[in-house]
N, C-alpha and C positions, 0 to 999 in steps of 0.2 A: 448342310455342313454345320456341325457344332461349332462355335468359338472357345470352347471348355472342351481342355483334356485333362484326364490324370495320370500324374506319371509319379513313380515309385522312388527314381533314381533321378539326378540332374542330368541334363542333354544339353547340351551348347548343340545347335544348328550349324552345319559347316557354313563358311564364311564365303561368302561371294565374293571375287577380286572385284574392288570399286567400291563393295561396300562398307559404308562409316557405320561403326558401334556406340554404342552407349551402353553401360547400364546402369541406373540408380539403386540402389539399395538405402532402405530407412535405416535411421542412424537414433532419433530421437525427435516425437513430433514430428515436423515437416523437415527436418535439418535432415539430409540424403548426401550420404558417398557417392559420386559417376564416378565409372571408371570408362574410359574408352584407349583404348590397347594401352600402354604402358603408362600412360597418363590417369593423373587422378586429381578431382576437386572436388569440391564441399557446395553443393546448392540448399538453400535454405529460402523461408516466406522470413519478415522484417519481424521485428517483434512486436508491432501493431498489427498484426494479421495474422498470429497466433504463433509466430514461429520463434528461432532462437538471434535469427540474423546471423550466423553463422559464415556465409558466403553471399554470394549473388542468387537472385530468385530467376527463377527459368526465364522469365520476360528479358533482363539485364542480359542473361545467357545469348539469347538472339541476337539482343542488339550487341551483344560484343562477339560473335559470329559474323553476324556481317560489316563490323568496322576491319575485322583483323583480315578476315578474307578479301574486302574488298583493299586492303592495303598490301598487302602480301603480292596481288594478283598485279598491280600496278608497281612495285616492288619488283617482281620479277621483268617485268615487263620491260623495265626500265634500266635494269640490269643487263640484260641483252639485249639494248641498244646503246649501252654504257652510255646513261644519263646519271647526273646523283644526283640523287632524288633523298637523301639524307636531310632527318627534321620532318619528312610528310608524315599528317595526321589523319586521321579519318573519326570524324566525331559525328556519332550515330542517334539517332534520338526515334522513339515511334513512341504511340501509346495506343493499347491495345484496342480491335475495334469492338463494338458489339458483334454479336454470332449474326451472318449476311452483311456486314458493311465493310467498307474497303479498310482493310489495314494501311496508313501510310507513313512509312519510312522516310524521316530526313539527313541524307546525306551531306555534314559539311567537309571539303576535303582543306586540307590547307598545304599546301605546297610549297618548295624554294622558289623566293624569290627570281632568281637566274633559271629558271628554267624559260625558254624560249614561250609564244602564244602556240604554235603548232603542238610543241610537245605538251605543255597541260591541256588541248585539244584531244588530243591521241590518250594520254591518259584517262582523261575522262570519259571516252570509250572504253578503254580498258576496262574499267572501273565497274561498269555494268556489264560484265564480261564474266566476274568473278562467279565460283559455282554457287555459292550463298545468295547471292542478287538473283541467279537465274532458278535457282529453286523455288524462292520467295514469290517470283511474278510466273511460273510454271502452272499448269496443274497439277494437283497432288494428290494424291491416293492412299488412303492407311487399308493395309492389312494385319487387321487385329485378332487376338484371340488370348483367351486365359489357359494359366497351366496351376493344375490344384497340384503341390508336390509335399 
């Protein structure tokens, strides 16, 4: 099976329900447009690493993937159990590992003060709940391939 096709015309692949898009497109240097469905943002490498600094660099991108998801997910959570849970933070930190070594992710959460010890218990189940967290620690699989167009 090639990983290399040629195609004449552009083909969008129909869309899987469930599945999340991306696409980057070069801009200038490393500075890249994503767009993923009606959203759009600017990733860029720092300008010590050749780039323009323009936005966040893919690494940043993760770790604010899994701050927002993992707040969101407990967020909601907490919403249907009418807690207010207003002012919670989720501050993300990793640095990347060598290729074979453990990636590790530091999740600090900070939470209201009033919230009961049971509920930031449950929450911080929640928390590791979120689709971001369970991707991260999943196994994962790329199916890749080139399109010369």
């Amino acid at each position: 099976m090639s990983l290399l096709s040629r195609s004449h015309h552009k083909q969008d692949s129909p869309e899987v329900s469930g599945t999340m898009r991306a696409v980057a497109r070069q801009r200038e240097r490393y500075t890249h447009d994503v767009k993923m469905g009606s959203h759009e943002l600017v990733a860029d490498e720092p300008s010590e690493q050749g780039g323009l600094d323009e936005g966040p660099n893919p690494q940043e991108l993760l770790a604010a993937s899994l701050a927002s998801c993992t707040a969101i997910t407990m967020e909601m959570y907490a919403k249907r159990k009418g807690w207010d849970v207003a002012g919670l933070e989720v501050d993300c930190r990793y640095s990347p590992a060598d290729r074979g070594c453990v990636t590790r992710f530091e999740l600090v959460t900070k939470m209201p003060p009033h919230l009961t010890e049971e509920q930031v218990e449950r929450l911080q189940v929640i928390a590791a709940k979120c689709p971001v967290h369970r991707t991260l620690e999943g196994e994962v699989a790329f199916d890749e391939r080139v399109e010369l167009s």
